[in-house]
mmCIF file of the C-alpha atoms, coordinates in Angstrom:
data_MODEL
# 
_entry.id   MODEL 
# 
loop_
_atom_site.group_PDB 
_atom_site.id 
_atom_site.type_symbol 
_atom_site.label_atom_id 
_atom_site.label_alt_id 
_atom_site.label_comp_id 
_atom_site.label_asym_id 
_atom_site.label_entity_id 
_atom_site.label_seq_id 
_atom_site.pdbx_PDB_ins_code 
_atom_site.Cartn_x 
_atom_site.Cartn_y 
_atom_site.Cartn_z 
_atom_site.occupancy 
_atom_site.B_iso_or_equiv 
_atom_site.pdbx_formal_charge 
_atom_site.auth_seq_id 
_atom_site.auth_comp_id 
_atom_site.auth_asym_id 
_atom_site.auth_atom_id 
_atom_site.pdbx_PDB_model_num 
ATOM 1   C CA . UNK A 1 1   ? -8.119  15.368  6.041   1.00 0.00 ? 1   UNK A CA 1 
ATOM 2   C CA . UNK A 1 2   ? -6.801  13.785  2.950   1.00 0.00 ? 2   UNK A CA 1 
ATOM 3   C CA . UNK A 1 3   ? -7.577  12.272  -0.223  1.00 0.00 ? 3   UNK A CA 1 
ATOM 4   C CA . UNK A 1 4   ? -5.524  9.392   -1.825  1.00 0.00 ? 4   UNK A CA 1 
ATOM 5   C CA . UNK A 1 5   ? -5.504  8.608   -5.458  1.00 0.00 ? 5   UNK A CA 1 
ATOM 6   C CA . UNK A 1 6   ? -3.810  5.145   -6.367  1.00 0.00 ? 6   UNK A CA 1 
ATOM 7   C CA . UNK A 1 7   ? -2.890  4.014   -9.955  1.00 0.00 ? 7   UNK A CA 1 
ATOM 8   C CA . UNK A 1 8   ? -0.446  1.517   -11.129 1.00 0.00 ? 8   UNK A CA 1 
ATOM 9   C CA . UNK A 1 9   ? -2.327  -1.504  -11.196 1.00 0.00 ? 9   UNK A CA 1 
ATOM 10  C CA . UNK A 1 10  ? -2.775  -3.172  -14.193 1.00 0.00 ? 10  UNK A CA 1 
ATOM 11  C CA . UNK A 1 11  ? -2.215  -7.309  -15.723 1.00 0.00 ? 11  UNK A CA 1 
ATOM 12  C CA . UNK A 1 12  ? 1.011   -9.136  -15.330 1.00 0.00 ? 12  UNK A CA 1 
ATOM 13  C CA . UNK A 1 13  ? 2.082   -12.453 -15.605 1.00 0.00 ? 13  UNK A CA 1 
ATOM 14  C CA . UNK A 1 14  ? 3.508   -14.920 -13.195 1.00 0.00 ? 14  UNK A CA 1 
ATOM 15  C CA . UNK A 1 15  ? 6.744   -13.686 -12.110 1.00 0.00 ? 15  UNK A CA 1 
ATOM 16  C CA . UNK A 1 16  ? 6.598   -10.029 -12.903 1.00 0.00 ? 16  UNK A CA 1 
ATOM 17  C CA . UNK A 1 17  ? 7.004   -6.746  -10.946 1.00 0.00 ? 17  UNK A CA 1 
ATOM 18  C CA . UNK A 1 18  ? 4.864   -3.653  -10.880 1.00 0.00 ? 18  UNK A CA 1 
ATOM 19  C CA . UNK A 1 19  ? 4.687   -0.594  -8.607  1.00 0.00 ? 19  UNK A CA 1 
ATOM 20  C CA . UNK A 1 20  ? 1.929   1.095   -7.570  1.00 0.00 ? 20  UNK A CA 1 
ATOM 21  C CA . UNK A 1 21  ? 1.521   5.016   -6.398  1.00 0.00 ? 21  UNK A CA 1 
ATOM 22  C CA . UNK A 1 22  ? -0.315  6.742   -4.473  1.00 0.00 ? 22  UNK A CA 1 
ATOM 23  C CA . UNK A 1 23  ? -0.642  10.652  -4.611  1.00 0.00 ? 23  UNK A CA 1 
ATOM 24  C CA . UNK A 1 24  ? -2.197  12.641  -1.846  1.00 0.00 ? 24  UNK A CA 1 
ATOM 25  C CA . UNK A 1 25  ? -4.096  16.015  -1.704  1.00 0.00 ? 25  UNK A CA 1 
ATOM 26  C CA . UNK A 1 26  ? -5.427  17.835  1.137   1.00 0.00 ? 26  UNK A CA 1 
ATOM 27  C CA . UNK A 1 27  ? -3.812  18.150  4.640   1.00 0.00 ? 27  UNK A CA 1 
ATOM 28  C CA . UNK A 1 28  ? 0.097   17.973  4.960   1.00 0.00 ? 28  UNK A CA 1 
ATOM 29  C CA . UNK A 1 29  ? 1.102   14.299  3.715   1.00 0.00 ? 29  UNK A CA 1 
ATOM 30  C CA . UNK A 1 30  ? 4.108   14.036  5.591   1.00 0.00 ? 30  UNK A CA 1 
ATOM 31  C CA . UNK A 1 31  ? 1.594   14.214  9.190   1.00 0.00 ? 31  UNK A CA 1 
ATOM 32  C CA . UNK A 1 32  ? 0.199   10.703  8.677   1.00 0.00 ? 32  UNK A CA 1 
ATOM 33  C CA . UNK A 1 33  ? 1.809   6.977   8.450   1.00 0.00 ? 33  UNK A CA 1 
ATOM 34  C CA . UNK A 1 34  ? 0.980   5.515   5.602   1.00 0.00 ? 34  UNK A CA 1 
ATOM 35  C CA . UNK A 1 35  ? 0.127   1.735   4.923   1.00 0.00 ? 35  UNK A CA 1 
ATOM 36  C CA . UNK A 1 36  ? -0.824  -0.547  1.703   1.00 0.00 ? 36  UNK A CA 1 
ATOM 37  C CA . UNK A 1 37  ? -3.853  -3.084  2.406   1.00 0.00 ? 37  UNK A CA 1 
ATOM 38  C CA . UNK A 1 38  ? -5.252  -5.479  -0.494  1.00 0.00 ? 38  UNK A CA 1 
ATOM 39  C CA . UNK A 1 39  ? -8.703  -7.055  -1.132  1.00 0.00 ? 39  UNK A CA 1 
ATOM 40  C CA . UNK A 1 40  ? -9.113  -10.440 -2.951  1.00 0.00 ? 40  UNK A CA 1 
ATOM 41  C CA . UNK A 1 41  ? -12.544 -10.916 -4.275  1.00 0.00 ? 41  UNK A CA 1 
ATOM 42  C CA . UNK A 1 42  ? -14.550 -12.470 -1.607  1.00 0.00 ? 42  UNK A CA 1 
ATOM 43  C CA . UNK A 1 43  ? -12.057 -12.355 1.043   1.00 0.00 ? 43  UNK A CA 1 
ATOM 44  C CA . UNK A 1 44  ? -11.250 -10.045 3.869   1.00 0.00 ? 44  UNK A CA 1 
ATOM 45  C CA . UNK A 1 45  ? -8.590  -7.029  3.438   1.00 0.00 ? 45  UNK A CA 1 
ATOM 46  C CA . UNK A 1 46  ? -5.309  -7.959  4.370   1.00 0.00 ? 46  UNK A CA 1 
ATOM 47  C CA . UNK A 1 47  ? -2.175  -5.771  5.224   1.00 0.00 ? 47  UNK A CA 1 
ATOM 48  C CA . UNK A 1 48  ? 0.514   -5.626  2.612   1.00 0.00 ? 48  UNK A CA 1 
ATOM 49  C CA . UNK A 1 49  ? 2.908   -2.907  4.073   1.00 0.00 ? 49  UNK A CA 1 
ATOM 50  C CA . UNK A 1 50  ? 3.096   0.267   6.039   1.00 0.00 ? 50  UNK A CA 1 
ATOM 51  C CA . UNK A 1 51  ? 5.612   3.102   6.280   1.00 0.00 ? 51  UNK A CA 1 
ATOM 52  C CA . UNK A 1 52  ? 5.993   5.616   8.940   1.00 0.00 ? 52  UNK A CA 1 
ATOM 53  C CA . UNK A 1 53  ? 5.666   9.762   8.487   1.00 0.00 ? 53  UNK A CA 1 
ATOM 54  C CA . UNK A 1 54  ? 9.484   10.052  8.089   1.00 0.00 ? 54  UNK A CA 1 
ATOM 55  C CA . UNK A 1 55  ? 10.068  6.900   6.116   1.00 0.00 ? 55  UNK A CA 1 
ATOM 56  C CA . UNK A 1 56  ? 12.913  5.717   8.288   1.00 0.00 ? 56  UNK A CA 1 
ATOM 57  C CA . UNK A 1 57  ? 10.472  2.904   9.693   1.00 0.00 ? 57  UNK A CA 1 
ATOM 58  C CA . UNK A 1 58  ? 8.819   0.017   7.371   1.00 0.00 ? 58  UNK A CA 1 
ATOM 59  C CA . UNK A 1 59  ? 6.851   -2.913  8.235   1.00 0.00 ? 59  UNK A CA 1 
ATOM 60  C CA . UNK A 1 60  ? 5.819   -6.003  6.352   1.00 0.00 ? 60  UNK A CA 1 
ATOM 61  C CA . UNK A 1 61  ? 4.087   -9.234  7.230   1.00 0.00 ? 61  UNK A CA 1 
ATOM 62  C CA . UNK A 1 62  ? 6.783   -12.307 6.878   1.00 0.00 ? 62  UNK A CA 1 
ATOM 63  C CA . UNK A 1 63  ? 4.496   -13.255 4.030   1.00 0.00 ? 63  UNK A CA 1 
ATOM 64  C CA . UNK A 1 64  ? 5.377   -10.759 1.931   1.00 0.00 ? 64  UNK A CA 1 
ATOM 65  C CA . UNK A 1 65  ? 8.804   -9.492  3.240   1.00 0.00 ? 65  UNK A CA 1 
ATOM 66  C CA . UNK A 1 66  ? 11.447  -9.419  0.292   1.00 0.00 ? 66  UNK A CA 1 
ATOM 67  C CA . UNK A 1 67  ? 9.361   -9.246  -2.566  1.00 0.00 ? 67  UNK A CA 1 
ATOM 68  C CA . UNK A 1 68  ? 7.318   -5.955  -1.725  1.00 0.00 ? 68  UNK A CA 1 
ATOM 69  C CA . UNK A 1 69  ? 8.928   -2.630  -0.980  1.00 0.00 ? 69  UNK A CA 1 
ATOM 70  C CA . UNK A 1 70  ? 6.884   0.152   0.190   1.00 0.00 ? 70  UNK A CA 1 
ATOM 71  C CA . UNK A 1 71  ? 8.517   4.111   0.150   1.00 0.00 ? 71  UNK A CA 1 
ATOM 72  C CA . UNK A 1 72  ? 6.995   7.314   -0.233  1.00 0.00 ? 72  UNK A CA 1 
ATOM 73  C CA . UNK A 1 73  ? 8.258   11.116  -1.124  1.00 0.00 ? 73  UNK A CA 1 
ATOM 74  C CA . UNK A 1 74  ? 6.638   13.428  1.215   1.00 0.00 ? 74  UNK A CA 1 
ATOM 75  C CA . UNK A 1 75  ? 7.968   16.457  -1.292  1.00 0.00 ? 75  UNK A CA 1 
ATOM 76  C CA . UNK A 1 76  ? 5.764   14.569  -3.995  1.00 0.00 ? 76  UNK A CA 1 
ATOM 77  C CA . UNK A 1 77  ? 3.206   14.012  -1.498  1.00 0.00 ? 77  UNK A CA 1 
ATOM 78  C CA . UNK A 1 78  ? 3.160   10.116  -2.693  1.00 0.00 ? 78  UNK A CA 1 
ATOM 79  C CA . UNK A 1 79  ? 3.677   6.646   -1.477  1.00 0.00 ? 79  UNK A CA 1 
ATOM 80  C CA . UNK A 1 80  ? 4.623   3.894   -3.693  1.00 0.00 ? 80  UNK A CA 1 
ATOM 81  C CA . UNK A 1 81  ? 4.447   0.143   -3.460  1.00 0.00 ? 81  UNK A CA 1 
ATOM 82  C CA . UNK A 1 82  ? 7.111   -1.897  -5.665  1.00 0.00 ? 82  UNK A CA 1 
ATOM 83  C CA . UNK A 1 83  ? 5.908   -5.650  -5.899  1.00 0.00 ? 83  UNK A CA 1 
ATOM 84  C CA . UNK A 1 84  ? 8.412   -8.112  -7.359  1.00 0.00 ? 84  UNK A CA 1 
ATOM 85  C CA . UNK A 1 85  ? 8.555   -12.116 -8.213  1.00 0.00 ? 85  UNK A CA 1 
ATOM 86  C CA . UNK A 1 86  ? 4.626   -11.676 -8.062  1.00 0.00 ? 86  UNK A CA 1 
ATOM 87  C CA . UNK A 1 87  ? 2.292   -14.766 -7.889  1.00 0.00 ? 87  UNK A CA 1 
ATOM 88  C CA . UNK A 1 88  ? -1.306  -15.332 -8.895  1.00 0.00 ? 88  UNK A CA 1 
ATOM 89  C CA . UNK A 1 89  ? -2.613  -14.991 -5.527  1.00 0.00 ? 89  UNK A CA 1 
ATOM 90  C CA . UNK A 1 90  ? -1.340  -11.803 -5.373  1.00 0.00 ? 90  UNK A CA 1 
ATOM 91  C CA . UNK A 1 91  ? -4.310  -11.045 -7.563  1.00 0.00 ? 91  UNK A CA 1 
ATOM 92  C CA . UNK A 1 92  ? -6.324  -8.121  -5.611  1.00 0.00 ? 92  UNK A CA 1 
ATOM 93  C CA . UNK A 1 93  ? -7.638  -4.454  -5.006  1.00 0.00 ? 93  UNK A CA 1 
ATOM 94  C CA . UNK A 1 94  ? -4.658  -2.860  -3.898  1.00 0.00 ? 94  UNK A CA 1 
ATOM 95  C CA . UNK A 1 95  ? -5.752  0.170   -1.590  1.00 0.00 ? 95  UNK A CA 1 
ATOM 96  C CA . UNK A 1 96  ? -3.269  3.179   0.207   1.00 0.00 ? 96  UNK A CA 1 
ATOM 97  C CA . UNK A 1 97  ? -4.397  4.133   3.944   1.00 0.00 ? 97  UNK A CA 1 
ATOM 98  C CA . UNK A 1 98  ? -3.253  6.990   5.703   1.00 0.00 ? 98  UNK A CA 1 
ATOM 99  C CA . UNK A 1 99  ? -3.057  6.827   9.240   1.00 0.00 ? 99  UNK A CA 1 
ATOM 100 C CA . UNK A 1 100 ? -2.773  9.816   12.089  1.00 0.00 ? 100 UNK A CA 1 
ATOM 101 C CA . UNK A 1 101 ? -2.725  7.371   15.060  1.00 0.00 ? 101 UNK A CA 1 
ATOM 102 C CA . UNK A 1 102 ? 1.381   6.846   14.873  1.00 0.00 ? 102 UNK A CA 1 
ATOM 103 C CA . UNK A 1 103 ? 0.530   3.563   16.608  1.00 0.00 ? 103 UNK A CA 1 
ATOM 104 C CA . UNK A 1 104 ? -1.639  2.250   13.724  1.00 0.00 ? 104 UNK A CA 1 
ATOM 105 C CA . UNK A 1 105 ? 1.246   0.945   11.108  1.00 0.00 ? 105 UNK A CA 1 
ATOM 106 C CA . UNK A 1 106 ? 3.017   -1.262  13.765  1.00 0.00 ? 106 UNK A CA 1 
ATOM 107 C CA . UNK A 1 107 ? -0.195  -3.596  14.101  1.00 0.00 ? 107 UNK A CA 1 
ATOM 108 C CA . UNK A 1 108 ? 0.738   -4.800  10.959  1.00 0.00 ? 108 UNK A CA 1 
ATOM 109 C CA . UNK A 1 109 ? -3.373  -4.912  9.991   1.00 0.00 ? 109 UNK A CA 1 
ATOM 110 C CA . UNK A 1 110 ? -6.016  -3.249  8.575   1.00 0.00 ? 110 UNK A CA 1 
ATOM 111 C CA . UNK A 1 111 ? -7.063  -0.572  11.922  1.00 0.00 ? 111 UNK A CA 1 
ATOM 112 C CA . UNK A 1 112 ? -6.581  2.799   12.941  1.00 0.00 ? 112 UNK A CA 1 
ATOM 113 C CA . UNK A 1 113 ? -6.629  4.215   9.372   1.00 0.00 ? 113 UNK A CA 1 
ATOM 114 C CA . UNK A 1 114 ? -8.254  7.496   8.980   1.00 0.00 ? 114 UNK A CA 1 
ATOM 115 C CA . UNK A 1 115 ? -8.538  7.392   5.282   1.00 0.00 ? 115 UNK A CA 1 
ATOM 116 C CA . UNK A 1 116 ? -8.309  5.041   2.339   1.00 0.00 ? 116 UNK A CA 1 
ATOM 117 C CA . UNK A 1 117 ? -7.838  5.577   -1.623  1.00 0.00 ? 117 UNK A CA 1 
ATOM 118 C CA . UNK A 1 118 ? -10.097 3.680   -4.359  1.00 0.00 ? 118 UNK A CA 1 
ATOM 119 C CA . UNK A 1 119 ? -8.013  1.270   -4.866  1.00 0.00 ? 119 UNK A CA 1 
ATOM 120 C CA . UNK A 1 120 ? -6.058  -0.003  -7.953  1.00 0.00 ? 120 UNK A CA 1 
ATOM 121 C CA . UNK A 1 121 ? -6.712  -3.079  -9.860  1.00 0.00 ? 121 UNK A CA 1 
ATOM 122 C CA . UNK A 1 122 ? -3.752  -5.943  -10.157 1.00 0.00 ? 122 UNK A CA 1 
ATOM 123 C CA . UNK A 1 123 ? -4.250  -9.180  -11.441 1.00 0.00 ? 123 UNK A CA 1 
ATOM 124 C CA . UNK A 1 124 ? -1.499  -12.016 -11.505 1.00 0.00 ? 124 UNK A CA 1 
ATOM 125 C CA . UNK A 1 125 ? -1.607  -14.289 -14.222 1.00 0.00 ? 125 UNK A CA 1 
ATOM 126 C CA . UNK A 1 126 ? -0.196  -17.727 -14.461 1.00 0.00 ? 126 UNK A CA 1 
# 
């Protein structure tokens, strides 16, 4: 098992960048995939980005590709989420997933993760 811990999150305005972190505890990080999902108010989660055990594989809906980055450092036992050029409707509960099922990141949505953080707070303003 593991427990994730994100903080980062805060207010920024229109065009601004911010990036979010996610430390781990618990069972070896470096075993699980690890993904970013977000939750508007009132709306369903939606996946953000996702980034395999090693690192050496990332995925991003076409939505969001080239303005959000997603890395980790397994030695730091933390996954990070670097948003850039963001827009009010980025406005959301940013949550980290871990995933064991290796399959789970390349679905590019919300399934298959095993745990899930709190979730960290950012709001976009215009």
């Amino acid at each position: 098992q593991v427990q994730l811990v994100e903080s980062g999150g805060g207010l920024v305005q229109a065009g601004g960048s911010l990036r979010l972190s996610c430390a781990a505890s618990g069972r070896a990080f470096s075993n699980y995939d690890m993904a970013w999902i977000r939750q508007a108010p009132g709306k369903e989660r939606e996946f953000v980005a996702a980034i395999s055990w090693s690192g050496g594989s990332t995925y991003y809906p076409d939505s969001l590709k080239g303005r959000f980055t997603i890395s980790r450092d397994n030695a730091k036992n933390t996954v990070y989420l670097q948003m850039n050029s963001l827009k009010p409707e980025d406005t959301a509960v940013y949550y980290c997933a871990a995933a064991l099922d290796r399959r789970a990141i390349t679905r590019l949505n919300t399934r298959g993760y095993n745990y899930w953080g709190q979730g960290t707070q950012v709001t976009v303003s215009s």
